[in-house]
N, C-alpha and C positions, 0 to 999 in steps of 0.2 A: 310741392303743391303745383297742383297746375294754373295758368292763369284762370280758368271759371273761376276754381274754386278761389283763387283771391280777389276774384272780381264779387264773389256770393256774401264772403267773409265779410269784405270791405261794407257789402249793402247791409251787412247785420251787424256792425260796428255802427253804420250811421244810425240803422233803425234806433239800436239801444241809446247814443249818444241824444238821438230827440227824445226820445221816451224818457231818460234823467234830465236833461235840461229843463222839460215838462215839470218832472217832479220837483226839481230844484226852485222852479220860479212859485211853487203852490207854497212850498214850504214856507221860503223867503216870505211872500202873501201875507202867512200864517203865524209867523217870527216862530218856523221849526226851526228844528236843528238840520244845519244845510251842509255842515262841514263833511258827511260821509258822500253825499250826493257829489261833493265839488271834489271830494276824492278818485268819486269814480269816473268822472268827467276827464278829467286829465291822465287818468291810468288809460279810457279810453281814445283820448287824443293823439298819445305814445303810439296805443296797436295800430290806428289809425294809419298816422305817417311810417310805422312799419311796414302794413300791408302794400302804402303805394309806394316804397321806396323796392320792394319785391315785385308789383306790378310793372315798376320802370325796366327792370331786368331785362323784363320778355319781349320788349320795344325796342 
């Protein structure tokens, strides 16, 4: 990959990681079921520190 494209990744990692925090705190609000949201919160916090551990590379 090249660095844009994991500087693009990164910006749609964070998008989605607000977008489920978002949904996560409606739910919690709601007393939904929040355990799938907080799954995918942390699946995306992984790609996350992937991507910038790949962005450091090219530094």
């Amino acid at each position: 990959m090249t660095k844009k494209e994991l500087e693009d990744k990164l910006d749609e990692l964070k998008s989605d990681y607000v977008r489920i925090q978002s949904d996560l705190d409606k739910l919690v609000y709601v007393r939904g079921r929040a355990s799938s949201a907080e799954e995918q919160l942390i699946r995306l916090e992984k790609e996350i520190a992937e991507v910038r551990r790949q962005l450091e590379e090219f530094e």
